[in-house]
N, C-alpha and C positions, 0 to 999 in steps of 0.2 A: 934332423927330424923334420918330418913334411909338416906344413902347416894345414891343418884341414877344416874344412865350414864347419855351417851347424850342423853337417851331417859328417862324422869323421872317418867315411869311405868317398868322400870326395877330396882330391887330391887339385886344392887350392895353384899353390906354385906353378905347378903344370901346366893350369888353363892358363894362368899371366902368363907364360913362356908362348904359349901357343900365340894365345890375343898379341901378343906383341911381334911375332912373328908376321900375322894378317897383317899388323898394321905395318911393316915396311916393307911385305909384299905388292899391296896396294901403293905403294910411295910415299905411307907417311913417315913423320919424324918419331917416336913414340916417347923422345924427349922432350918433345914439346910441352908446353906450358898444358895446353888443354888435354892433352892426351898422356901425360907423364902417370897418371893415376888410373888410367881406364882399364889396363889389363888387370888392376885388381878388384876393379867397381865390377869387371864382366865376371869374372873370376866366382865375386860372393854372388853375385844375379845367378849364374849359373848352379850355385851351390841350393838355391830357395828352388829356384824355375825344376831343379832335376832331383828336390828331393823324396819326389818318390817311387824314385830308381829303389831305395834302400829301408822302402816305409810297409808293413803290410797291412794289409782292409783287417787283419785281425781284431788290433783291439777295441776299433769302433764297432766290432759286431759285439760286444761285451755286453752293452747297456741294453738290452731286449728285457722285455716286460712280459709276463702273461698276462694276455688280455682276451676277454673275451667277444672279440672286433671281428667279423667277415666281411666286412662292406671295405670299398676302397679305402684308402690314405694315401691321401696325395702332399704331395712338395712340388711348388713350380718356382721358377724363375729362382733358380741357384746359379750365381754369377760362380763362371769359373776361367779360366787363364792356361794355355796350355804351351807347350812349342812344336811346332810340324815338325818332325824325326826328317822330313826330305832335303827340308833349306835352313833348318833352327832356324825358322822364323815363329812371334808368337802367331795364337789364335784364340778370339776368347770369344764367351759367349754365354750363354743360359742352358740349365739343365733341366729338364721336368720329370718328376720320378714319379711313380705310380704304383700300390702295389696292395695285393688282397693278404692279408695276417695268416699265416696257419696255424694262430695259436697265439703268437707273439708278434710286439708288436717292437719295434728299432725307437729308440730316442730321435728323437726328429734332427738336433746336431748331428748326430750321425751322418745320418743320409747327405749332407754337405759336406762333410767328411772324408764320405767315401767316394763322392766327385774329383776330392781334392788330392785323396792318395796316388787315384789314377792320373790323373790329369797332368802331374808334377812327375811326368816321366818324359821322353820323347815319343811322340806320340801319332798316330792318323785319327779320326776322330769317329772313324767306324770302329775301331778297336777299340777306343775310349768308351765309348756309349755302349756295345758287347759287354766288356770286364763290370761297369757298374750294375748290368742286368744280371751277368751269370753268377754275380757275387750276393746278391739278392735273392736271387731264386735259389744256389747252393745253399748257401749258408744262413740262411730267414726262412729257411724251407716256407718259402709262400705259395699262395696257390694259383700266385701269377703276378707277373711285375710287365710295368712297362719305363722305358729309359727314353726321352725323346732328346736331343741336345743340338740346340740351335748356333752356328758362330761363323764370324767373321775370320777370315783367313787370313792375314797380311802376306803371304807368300802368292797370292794373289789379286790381292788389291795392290801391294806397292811393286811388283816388278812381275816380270811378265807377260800376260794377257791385261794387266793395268784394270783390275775391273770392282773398284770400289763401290759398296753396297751392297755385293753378292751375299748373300747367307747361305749357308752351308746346312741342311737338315740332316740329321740321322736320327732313325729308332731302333730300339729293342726288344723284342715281347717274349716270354715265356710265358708258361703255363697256360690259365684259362683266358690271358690276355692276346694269347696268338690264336690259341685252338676255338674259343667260342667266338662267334660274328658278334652278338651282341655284345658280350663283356669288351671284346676290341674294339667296337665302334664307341659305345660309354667314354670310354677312357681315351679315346682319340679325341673326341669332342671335349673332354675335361683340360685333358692338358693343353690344350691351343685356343681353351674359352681365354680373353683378354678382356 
């Protein structure tokens, strides 16, 4: 029987076969003292890092309130962790969320949440910051959202181009947050006030 994480469509065993493979590809010994354990430490890393390969934005859209709210509600500076789909290398950073009610309003854990659904897949981080806006605008029927998410890259800071400190920006708008200038410019200026 396969041994599987805490997510039980990931298939444990196999990544330690692979891991252990790299490592005597590279010239290691993978019996070694320090390495004897690593293809099972990367094995569970990879079972957290890619759990939400098998997770959906679902049940965090559960907890919605009627409220009677039209003005913004904002969430900024949502630390999140992701891995680049190009090199599995990570990339983490800050999210800033933004979004007009149409009725209803999301538990505010939520919205970290649903960072962290997406995030925990293998990932670019223009797609990342898309799927949190369009999941927002779908499914919160609002009357406009914005997704900004700021991060550092390690697939280019530690090899490469070698370029430590770069930050990485994306955003996302729908609704009256792309179509109207002022609502976009409001909400630009909110999420990047520090």
């Amino acid at each position: 029987m396969t041994e599987c994480g805490p997510n039980s469509n990931i298939d444990l065993p196999r990544i330690e076969r692979a891991v252990r493979e790299i490592l005597i590809a590279v010239g290691e010994d993978p019996e070694r003292d320090g390495l004897r354990e690593t293809p099972r430490r990367v094995a569970h890393m990879y079972s957290e890092l890619f759990s939400g390969l098998h997770e959906s934005p679902e049940p965090h859209l559960k907890a919605m309130f009627d409220e009677d709210h039209h003005e913004m509600v904002i969430l900024r500076d949502i630390p999140f962790n992701s891995m680049c789909e190009h090199h599995l290398m990570p990339f983490q950073g800050q999210a800033h969320i933004a979004y007009i009610p149409g009725g209803k309003v999301l538990g505010l854990s939520k919205l970290a949440r649903l960072v962290d659904v997406f995030a925990h897949r293998p990932q670019v981080q223009e797609r990342l910051t898309s799927q949190v806006a369009d999941v927002l605008a779908q499914r919160l029927h609002v009357k406009g959202c914005a997704v900004i998410m700021e991060a550092v890259h390690s697939c280019i800071t530690c090899r490469g181009v070698k370029k430590p400190g770069s930050i990485m920006v994306t955003s996302a708008l729908r609704g009256l947050m792309q179509s109207n200038p002022a609502t976009r410019a409001e909400v630009l200026v909110l999420l990047h006030k520090h």
